[in-house]
C-alpha positions as CSV (number, residue, x, y, z in Angstrom):
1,X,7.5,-13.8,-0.9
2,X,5.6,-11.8,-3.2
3,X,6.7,-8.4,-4.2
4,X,3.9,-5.2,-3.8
5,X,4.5,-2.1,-5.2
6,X,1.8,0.8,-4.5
7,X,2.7,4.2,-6.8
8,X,0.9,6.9,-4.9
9,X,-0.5,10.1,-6.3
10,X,1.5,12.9,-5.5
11,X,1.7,14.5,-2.0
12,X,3.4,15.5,0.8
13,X,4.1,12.6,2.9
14,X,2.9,9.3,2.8
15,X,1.0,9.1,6.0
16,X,-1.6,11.6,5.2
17,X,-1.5,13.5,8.2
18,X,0.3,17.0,7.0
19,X,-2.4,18.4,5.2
20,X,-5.3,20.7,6.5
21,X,-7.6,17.5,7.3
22,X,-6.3,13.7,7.9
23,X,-6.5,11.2,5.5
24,X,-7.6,8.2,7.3
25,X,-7.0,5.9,4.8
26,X,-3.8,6.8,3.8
27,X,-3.1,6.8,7.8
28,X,-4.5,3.3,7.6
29,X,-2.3,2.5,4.8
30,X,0.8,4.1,6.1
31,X,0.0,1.7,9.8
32,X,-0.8,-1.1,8.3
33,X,2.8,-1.3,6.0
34,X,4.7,-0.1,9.1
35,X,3.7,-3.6,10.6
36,X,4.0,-5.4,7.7
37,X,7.5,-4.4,7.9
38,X,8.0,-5.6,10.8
39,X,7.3,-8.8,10.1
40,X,9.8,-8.4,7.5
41,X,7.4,-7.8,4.5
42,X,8.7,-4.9,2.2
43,X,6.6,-3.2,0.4
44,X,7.7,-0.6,-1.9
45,X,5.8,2.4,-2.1
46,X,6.7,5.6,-4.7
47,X,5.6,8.9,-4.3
48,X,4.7,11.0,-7.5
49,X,6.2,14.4,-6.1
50,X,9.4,13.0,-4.7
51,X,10.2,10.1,-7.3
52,X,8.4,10.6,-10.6
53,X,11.3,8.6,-12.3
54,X,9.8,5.1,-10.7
55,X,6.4,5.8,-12.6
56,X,8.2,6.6,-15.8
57,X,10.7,3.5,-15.6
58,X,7.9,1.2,-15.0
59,X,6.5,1.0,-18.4
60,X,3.1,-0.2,-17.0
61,X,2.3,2.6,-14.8
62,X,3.8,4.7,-17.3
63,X,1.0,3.7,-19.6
64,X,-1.4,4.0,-17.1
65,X,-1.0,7.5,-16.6
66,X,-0.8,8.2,-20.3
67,X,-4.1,6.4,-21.0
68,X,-5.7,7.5,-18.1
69,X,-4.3,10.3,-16.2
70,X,-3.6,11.0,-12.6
71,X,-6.9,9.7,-11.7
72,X,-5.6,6.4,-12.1
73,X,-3.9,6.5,-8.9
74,X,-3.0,5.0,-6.6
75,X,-1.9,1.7,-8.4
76,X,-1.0,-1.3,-6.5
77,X,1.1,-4.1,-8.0
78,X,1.7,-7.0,-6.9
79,X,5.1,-9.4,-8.7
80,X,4.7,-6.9,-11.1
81,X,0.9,-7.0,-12.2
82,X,-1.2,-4.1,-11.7
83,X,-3.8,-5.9,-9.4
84,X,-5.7,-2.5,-8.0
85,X,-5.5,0.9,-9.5
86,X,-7.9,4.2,-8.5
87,X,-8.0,2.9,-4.6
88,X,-5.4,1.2,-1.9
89,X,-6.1,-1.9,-0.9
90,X,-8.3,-3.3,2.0
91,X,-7.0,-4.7,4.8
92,X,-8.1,-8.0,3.6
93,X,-7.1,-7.4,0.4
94,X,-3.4,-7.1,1.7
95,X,-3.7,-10.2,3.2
96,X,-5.0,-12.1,-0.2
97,X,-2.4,-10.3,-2.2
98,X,0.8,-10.8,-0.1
99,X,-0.2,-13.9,1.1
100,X,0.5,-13.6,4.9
101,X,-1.6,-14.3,7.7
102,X,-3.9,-12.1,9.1
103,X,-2.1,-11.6,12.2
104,X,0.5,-9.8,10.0
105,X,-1.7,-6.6,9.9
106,X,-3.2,-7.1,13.6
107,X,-1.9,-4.8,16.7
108,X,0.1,-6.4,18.6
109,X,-3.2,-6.0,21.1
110,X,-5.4,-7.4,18.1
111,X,-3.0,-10.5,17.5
112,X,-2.7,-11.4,21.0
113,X,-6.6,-11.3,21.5
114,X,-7.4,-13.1,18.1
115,X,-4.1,-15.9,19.5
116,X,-6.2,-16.0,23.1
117,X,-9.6,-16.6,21.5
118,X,-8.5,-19.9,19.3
119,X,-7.3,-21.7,22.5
């Protein structure tokens, strides 16, 4: 199974919704890797403000955010390749990168209606 890491820019929470306004991508985000795990795909995600040692250990992001700043993030690896910096993935993209099925980031109400329209 392939290994995704994303290194998010620093903030309060990872779900986006504890600040003055929501975030609806990073709610998006936050949804779509609560069903990925559980499926049983991990993805690792670091927080900036709560583990800045990840992003200096990792000598890639480490001289991502030397070259380039904060503004880089977030940065999304993937079996240890930065594949998307600046932005989170799509939905799709998830789905290319991880190499799952589609059904994998569905509702269980999505899945069952995509399952009932192929028979």
């Amino acid at each position: 199974m392939k290994k995704m890491e994303i290194f998010d820019p620093a903030m309060c929470c990872s779900t986006g919704v504890c600040g003055p306004s929501v975030d609806k991508n990073l709610l998006r985000v936050a949804t779509l890797l609560n069903r990925l795990e559980k499926k049983g795909v991990k993805v690792e995600r670091h927080n900036l403000t709560s583990d800045p040692k990840s992003y200096v250990d990792n000598s890639i992001v480490n001289k991502l955010l030397l070259d380039n700043g904060v503004d880089i993030l977030p940065i999304t690896m993937v079996d240890g390749e930065v594949v998307k910096t600046k932005e989170y993935p799509t939905n799709e993209e998830f789905v290319s990168l991880l190499e799952i099925p589609e059904e994998y980031i569905m509702s269980e109400l999505g899945a069952r209606k995509a399952r009932h329209e192929k028979q």
